[in-house]
C-alpha positions in Angstrom: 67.9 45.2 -16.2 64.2 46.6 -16.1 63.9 49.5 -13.4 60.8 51.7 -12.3 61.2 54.5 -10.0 57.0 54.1 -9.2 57.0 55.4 -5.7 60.5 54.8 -5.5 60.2 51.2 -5.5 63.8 50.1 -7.9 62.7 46.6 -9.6 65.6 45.0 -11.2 64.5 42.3 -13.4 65.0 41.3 -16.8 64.6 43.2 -19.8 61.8 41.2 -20.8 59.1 43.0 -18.2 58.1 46.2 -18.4 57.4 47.0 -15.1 54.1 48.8 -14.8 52.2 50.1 -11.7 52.7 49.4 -7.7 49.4 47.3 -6.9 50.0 46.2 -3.1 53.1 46.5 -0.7 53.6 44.8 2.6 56.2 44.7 5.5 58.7 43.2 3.7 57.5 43.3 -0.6 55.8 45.1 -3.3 54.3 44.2 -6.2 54.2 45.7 -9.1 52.5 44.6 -12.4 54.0 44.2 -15.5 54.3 43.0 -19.1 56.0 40.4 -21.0 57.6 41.9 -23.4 57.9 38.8 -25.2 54.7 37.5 -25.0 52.5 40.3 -24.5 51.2 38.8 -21.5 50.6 40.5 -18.0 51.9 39.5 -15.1 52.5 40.7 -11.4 56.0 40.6 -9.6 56.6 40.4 -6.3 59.6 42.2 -4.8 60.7 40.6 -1.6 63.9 41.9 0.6 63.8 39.2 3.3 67.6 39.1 4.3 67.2 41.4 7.3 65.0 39.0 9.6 65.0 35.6 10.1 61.2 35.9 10.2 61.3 37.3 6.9 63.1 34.3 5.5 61.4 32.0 6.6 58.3 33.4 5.7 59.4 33.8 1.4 61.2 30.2 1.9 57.6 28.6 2.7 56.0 30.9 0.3 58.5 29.8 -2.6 58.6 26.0 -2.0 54.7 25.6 -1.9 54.3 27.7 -4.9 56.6 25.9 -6.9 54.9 22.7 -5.4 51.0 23.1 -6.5 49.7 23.5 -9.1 45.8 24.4 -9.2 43.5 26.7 -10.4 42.7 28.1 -7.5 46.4 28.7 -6.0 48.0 31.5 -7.4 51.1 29.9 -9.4 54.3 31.1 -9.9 55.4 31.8 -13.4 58.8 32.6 -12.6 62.1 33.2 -10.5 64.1 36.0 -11.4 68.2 34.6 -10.6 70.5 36.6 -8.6 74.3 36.7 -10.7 75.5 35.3 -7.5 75.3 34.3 -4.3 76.6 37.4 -3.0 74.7 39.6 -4.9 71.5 37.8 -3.8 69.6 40.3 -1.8 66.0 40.6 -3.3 63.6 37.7 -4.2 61.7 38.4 -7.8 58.3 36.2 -7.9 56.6 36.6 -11.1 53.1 35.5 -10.8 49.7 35.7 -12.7 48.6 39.2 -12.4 44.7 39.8 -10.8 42.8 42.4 -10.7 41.5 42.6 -6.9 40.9 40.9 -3.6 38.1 39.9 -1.9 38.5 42.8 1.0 38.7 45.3 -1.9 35.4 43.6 -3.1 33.8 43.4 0.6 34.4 46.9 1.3 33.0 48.7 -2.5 30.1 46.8 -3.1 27.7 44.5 -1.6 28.1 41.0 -2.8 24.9 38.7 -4.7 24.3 34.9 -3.2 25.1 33.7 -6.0 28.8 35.8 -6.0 29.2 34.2 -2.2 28.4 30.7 -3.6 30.8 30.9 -5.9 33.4 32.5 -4.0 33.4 30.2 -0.9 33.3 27.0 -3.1 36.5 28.0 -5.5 37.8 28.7 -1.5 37.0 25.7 -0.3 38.1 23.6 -3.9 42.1 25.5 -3.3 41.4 24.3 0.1 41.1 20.6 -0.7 44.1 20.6 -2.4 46.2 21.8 0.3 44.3 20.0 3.1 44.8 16.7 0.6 48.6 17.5 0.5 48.7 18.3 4.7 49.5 21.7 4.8 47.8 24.2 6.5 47.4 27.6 5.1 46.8 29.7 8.6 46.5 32.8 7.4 43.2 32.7 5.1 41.8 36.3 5.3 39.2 38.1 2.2 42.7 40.3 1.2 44.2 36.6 0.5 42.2 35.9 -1.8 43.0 37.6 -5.0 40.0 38.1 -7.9 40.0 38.8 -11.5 37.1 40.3 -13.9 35.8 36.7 -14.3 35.4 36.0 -10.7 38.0 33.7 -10.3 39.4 33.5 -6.8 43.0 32.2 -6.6 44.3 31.5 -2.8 47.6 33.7 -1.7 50.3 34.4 0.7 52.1 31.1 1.9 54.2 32.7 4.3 52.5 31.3 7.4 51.8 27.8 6.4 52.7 24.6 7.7 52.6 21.3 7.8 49.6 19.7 9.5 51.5 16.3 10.2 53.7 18.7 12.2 54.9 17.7 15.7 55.6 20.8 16.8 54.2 22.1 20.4 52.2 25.2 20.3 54.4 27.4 21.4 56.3 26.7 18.6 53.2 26.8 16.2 52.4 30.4 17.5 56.0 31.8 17.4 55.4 33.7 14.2 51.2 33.4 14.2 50.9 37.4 13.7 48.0 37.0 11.2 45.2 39.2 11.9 43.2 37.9 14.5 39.9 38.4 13.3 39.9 35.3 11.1 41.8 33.1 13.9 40.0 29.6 15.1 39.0 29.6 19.2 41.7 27.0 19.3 44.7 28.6 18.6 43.9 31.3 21.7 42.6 28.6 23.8 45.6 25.8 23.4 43.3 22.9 22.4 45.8 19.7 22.5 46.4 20.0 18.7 45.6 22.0 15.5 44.3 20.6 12.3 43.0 21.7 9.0 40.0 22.8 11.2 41.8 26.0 12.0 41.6 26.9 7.9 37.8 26.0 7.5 37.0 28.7 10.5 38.5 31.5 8.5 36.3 30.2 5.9 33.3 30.9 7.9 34.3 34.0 8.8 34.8 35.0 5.3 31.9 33.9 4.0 29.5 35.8 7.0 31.7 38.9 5.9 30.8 38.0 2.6 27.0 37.7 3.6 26.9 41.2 5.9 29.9 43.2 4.3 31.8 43.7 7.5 34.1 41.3 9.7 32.5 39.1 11.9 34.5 39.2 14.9 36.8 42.3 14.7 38.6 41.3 18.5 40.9 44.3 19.2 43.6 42.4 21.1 42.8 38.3 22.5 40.6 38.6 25.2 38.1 41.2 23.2 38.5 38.0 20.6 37.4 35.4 22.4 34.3 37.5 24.2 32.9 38.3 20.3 33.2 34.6 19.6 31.2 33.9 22.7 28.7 36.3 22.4 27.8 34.5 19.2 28.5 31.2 19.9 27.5 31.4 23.3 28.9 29.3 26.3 30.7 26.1 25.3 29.3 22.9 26.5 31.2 20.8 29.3 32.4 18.5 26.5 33.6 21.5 24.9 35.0 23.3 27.5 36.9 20.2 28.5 38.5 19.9 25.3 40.4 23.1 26.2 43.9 21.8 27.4 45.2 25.0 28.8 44.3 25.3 32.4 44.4 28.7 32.2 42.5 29.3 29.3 39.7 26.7 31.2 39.7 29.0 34.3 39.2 32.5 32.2 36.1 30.8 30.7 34.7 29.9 33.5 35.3 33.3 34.6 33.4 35.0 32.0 29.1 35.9 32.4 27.0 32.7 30.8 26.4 33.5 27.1 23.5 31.8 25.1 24.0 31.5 21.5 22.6 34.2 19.3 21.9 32.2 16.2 23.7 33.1 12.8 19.8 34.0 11.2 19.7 37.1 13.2 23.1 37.8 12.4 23.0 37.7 8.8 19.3 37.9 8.5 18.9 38.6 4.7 21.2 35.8 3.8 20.0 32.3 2.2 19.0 29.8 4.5 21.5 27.3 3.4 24.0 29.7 3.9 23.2 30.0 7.4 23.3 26.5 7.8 26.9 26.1 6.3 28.8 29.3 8.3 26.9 27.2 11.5 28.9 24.3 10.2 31.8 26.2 9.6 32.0 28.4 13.0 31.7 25.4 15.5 33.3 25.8 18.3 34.9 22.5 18.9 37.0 21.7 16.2 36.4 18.0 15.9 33.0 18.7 15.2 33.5 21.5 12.9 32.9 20.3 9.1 35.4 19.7 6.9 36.8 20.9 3.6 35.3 18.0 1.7 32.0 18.0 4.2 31.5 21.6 3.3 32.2 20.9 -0.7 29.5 19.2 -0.1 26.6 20.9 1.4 23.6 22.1 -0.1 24.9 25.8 -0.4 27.3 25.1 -2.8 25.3 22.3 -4.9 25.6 24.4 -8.2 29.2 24.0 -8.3 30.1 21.1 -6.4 31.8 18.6 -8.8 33.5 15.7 -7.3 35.5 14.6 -11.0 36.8 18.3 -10.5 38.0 19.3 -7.1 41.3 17.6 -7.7 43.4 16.7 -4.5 47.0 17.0 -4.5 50.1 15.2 -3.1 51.0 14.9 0.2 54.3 16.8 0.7 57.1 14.6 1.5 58.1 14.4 4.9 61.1 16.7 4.5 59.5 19.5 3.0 59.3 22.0 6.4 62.5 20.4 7.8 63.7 23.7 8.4 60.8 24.6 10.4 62.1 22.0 13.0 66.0 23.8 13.4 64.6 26.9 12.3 65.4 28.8 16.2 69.4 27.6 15.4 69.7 28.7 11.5 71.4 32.2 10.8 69.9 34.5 8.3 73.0 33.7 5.8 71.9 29.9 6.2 68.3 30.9 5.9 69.2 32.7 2.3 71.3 29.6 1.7 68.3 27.8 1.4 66.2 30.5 -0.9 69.1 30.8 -3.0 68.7 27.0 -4.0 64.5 27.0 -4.4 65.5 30.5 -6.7 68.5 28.6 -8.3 66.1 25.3 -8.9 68.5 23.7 -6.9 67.0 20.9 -4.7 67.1 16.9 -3.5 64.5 15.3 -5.5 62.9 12.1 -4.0 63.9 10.3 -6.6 67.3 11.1 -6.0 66.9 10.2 -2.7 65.8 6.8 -3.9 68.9 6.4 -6.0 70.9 7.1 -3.1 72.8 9.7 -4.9 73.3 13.6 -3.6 73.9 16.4 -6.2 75.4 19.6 -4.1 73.8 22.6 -5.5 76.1 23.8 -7.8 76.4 27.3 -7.3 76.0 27.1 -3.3 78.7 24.2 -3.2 81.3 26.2 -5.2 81.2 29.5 -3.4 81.9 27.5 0.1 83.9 25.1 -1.2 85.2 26.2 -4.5 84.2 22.5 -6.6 81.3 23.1 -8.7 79.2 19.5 -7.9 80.3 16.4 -6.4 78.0 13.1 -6.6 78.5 9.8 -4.7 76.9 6.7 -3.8 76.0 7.2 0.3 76.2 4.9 3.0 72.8 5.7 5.5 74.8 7.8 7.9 76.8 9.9 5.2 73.3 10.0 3.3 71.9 11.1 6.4 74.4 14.1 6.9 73.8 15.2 3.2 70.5 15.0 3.7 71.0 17.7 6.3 72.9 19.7 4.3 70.7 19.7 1.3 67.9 20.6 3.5 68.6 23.1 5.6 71.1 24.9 3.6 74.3 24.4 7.1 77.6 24.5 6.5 79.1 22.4 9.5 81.2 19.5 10.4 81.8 19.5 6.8 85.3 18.8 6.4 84.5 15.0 7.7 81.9 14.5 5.4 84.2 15.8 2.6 86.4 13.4 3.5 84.0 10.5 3.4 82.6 11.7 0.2 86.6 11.7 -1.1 86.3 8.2 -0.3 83.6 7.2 -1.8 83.1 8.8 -5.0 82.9 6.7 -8.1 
């Protein structure tokens, strides 16, 4: 196994990377660049030790499954799992990923940025975007230091952690459980508990990157929620009565109507050097009311990005199936062991196909099966309920009321 000491950080991968040099660490992972010995080619591995909080897990369980799910050139893709020797020794997650040179808060803060480098930027955004809007899944976290750069100015879209689905029938409270993103870059809706939240919330953060983009420093920097909401205002101005009744909370209605009448201060004084196009998309971008805020393929479209825009290439991609953040639904009853249950099998490449599914056959993950139940697979034609209990089982990764279904499966194996 390949080790570096780099600031103490132990990597223990194969002997094919040479781990290089530390390039970002976060609450819970490092990454560190390195070579393919084999190749030649440079990569970047993430170090993740998740296993302490449930949070944690869940966070690297959506990261894994939707990187391993798109593929798109301006998603960051993952090259590679590095497999544990067991289940027991499974106590780091080893991403190896393309390797780029910078991000765009790096960028922000060193040098101002050219028109056409904001073009250019926002559209490869807004093209990664599509894809994930076009496969319902929110990011929720977009932010200019998740969105990584390299010496040709691609831009590649980052950090899954905090997606979701957007067909998901979750209440808010739910929804905001784990929403510890940096507020700057949040949509009015998710402080003011508008009835639901759609792909709208994602093309908000987009216009607050790009007027970052435009003036080099963070549009609304809110110190806690209420300082928040009262920078948004003081742009946007006063919400309309349609707008303020779209608000569901009734709390959030009554501290509006609280606050001094704001009128709008329009985004050309703000950003008064910037290209009058690009004034006209962040207005687009930073509406207030959601429905009326453009969308992904809307904004694809305006005039601002009319250089790049190319319908035959802003590819969508597939809807995830419907049981693809199942364990977002139990996730307030799963242990941390069942939580790395489930990351041992995306690592493993364990997983139900749909076309399995379809068959209406159930592989148990090999590896997983065995050290609970000492068999190494077991396969079997289902009737709905049994099918229905596997499905579970497969998905979320729980070990429970399982000597029944054993016995059923006994039964019906062929």
């Amino acid at each position: 196994m390949s080790k570096s000491s780099s600031r103490k950080v132990n990597f223990n991968v194969s002997e094919h990377y040479d781990i290089q040099d530390v390039v970002g660490e976060g609450a819970y992972g490092v990454v560190c660049s390195a070579i393919h010995k084999p190749s030649g080619q440079k990569v970047a591995i993430k170090k993740i030790t998740p296993f302490d909080h449930s949070m944690f897990c869940l966070r690297t369980l959506r990261e894994i499954k939707l990187l391993k799910y798109f593929d798109h050139e301006n998603i960051i893709s993952i090259l590679d799992v590095q497999k544990p020797k067991s289940f027991d020794s499974f106590c780091e997650v080893y991403l190896i990923q393309e390797l780029m040179d910078t991000d765009m808060h790096r960028v922000i803060r060193t040098q101002d940025l050219s028109d056409d480098h904001c073009q250019y930027f926002i559209y490869q955004t807004l093209r990664g975007l599509k894809a994930l809007h076009s496969a319902n899944v929110l990011h929720r976290d977009l932010k200019p230091s998740n969105l990584l750069l390299n010496a040709n100015c691609d831009l590649k879209i980052c950090d899954f952690g905090l997606a979701r689905s957007a067909a998901s029938t979750e209440d808010n409270q739910g929804f905001m459980t784990e929403y510890v993103a940096t507020r700057w870059y949040r949509a009015p809706e998710i402080m003011l508990t508008f009835k639901e939240y759609t792909t709208a919330i994602d093309v908000w953060s987009v216009g607050c990157i790009l007027a970052e983009m435009l003036t080099g420093k963070p549009l609304f920097p809110g110190k806690d929620y209420h300082h928040q909401l009262t920078l948004i205002l003081d742009v946007l101005g006063t919400p309309t009565m349609e707008d303020y009744y779209g608000i569901k909370s009734r709390r959030a209605r009554e501290y509006i109507r609280s606050l001094p009448f704001r009128k709008r201060v329009p985004f050309s004084v703000l950003c008064s050097k910037a290209n009058p196009l690009a004034i006209d998309m962040l207005e687009k971008l930073l509406t207030f009311n959601p429905l009326k805020r453009i969308t992904v393929e809307e904004a694809l479209k305006h005039p601002y990005l009319e250089p790049y825009h190319d319908p035959e290439d802003e590819p969508m991609a597939r809807p995830i199936p419907e049981s693809f953040f199942d364990f977002d639904r139990v996730k307030e009853t799963m242990s941390k062991e069942q939580l790395k249950g489930l990351i041992y099998e995306e690592v493993m490449g364990h997983g139900v196909s749909e076309k399995e599914w379809e068959r209406g056959g159930y592989k148990l993950p090999g590896e997983l099966a065995g050290h609970f139940f000492d068999i190494l697979w077991a396969e079997s034609r289902l009737d709905p309920e049994i099918s229905r209990q596997a499905r579970l089982l497969g998905h979320f990764g729980v070990v429970f009321a399982f000597s029944s279904l054993l016995l059923s499966f006994a039964n019906q194996i062929i």
